[in-house]
PAFI-72497 format. One record per residue (C-alpha): residue number from 1; residue in three letters; chain; x, y, z. Coordinates in steps of 0.001 Angstrom, whole numbers, plus 500000, padded with zeros to 6 digits. Example, Ala and Ser with C-alpha at 12.3 -4.5 7.8 and 13.67 -1.06 7.14 Angstrom:
<nodes>
NODE  num  residuo  cadena      c1      c2      c3
NODE    1      ALA       A  512300  495500  507800
NODE    2      SER       A  513670  498940  507140
</nodes>
This chain:
<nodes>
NODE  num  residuo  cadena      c1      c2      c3
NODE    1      UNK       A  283114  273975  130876
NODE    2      UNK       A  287056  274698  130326
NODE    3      UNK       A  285929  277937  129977
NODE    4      UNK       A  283878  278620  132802
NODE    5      UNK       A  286985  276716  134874
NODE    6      UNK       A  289057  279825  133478
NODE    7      UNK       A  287033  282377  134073
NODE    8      UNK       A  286597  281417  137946
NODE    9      UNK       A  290283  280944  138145
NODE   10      UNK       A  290838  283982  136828
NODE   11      UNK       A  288173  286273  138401
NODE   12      UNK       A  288158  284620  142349
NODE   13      UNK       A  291568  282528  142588
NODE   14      UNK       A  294011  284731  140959
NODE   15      UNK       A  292634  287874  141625
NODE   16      UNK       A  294604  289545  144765
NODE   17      UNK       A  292874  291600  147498
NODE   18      UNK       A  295113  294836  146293
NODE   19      UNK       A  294070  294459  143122
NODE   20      UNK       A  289849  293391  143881
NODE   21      UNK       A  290189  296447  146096
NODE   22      UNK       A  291741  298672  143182
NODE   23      UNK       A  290555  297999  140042
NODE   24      UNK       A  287533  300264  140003
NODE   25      UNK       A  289667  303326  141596
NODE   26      UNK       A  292703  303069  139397
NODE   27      UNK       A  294291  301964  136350
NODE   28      UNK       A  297153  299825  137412
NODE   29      UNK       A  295480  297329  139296
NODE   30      UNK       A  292416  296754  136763
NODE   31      UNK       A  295050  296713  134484
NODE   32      UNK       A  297331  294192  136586
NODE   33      UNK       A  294124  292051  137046
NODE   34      UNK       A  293096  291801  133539
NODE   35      UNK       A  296264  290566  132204
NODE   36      UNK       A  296122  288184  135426
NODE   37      UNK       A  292857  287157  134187
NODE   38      UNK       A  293430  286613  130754
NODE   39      UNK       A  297047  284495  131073
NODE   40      UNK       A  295055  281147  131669
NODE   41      UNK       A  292642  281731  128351
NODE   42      UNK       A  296805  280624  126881
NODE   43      UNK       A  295241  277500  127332
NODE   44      UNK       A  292595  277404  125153
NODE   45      UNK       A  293645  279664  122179
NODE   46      UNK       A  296565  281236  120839
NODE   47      UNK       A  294664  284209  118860
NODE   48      UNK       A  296155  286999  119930
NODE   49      UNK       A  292536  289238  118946
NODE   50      UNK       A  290491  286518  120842
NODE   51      UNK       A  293255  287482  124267
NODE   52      UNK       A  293135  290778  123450
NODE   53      UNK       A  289064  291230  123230
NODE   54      UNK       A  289141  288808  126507
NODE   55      UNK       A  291586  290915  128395
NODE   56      UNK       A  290386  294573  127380
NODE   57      UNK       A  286522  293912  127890
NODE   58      UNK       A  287941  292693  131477
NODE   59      UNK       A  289357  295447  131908
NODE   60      UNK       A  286960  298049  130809
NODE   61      UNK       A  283616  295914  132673
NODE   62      UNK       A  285778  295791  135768
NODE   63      UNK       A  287376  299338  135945
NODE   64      UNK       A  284281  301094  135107
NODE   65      UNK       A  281869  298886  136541
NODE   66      UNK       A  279858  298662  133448
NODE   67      UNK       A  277475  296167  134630
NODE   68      UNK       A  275658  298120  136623
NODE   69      UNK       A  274892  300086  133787
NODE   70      UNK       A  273371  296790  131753
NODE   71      UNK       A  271784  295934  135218
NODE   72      UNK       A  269971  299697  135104
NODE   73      UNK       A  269167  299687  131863
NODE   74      UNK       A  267457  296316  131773
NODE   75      UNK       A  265111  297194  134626
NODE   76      UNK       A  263349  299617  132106
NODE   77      UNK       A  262001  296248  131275
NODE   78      UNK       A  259775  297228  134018
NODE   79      UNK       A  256051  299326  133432
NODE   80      UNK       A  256509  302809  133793
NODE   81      UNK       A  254240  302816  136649
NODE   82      UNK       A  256956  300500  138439
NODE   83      UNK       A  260067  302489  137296
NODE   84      UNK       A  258711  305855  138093
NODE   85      UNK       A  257049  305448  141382
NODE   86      UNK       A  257803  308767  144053
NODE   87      UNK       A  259288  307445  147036
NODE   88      UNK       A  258619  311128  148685
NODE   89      UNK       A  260558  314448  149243
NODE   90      UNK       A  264032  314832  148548
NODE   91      UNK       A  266200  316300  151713
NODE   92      UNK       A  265474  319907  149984
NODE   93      UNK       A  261647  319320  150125
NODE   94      UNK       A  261045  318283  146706
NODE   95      UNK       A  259584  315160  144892
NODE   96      UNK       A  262407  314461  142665
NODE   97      UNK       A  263693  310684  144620
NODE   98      UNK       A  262235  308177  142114
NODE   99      UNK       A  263123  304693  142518
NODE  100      UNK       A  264753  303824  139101
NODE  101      UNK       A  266674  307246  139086
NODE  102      UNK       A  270210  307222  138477
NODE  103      UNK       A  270967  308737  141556
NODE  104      UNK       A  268941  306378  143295
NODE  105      UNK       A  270289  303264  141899
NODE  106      UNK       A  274448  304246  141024
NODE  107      UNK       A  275820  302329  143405
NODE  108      UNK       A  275067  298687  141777
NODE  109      UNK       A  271970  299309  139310
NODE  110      UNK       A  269777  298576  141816
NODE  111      UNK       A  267570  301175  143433
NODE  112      UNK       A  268656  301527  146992
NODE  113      UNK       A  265655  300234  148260
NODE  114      UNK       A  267164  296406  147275
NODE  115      UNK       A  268329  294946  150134
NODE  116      UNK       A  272243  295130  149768
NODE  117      UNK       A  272955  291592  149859
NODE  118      UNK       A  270977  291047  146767
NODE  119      UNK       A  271837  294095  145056
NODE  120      UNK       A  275490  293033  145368
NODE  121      UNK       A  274789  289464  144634
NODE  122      UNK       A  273079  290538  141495
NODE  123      UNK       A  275497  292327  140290
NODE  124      UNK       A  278034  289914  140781
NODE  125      UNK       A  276262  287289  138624
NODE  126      UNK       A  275367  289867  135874
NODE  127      UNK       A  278709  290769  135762
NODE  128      UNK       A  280391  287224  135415
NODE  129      UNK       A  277481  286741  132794
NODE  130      UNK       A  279027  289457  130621
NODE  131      UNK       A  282561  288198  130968
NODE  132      UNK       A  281546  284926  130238
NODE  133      UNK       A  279630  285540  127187
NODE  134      UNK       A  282836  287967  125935
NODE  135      UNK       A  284989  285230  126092
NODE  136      UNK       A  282958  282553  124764
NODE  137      UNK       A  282620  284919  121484
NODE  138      UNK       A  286329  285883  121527
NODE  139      UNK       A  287147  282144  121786
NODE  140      UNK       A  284724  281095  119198
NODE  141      UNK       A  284868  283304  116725
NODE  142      UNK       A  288331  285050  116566
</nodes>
């Protein structure tokens, strides 16, 4: 529970707007929020590997928005028949728009077609999920 505590605090209460704003255009504030983030895991361990691990995944998921890339990749789960189903003509007249394409789905993982409020949503939760399991390993184990 201590964990998930730190995580929140971390993520939501000490997280600024400047740097929530920045972190996926530019280095310095996904770098200013990961260190941020990671100070209250001080609490729980002194390991400097387990901070590091904690504070450099958080950077890296955040900065590059790599859930949304775990998010895509587990809707392959799907049937093909799902996954590859033509939504119609591209704006140049072909039938290239499928509904799991990249290009259809890059802004969150989702395909477009998910209403945006879930899409987000989704991706919010995957992502904490990620973080959450990172630093319950790094805690654990290092």
């Amino acid at each position: 529970m201590t964990e998930l505590i730190l995580h929140l605090l971390g993520d939501y209460v000490l997280q600024s707007d400047w740097m929530a704003q920045g972190k996926v255009k530019s280095f310095v504030p996904a770098l200013t929020h990961a260190l941020v983030y990671s100070l209250p895991f001080l609490f729980l361990t002194r390991s400097p590997l387990a901070l590091f691990v904690i504070c450099s995944t958080h950077f890296l998921i955040d900065r590059y928005r790599l859930a949304k890339y775990v998010v895509y990749a587990k809707n392959f789960l799907a049937p093909a028949s799902a996954r590859n189903e033509v939504i119609g003509p591209g704006d140049d007249g072909s039938w290239t728009h499928y509904k799991f394409g990249w290009g259809n789905c890059f802004a969150t993982g989702y395909p477009s077609e998910t209403p945006p409020w879930l899409a987000v949503w989704l991706l919010i939760i995957a992502d904490n999920s990620i973080h959450l399991l990172i630093n319950h390993l790094s805690l654990r184990f290092l």
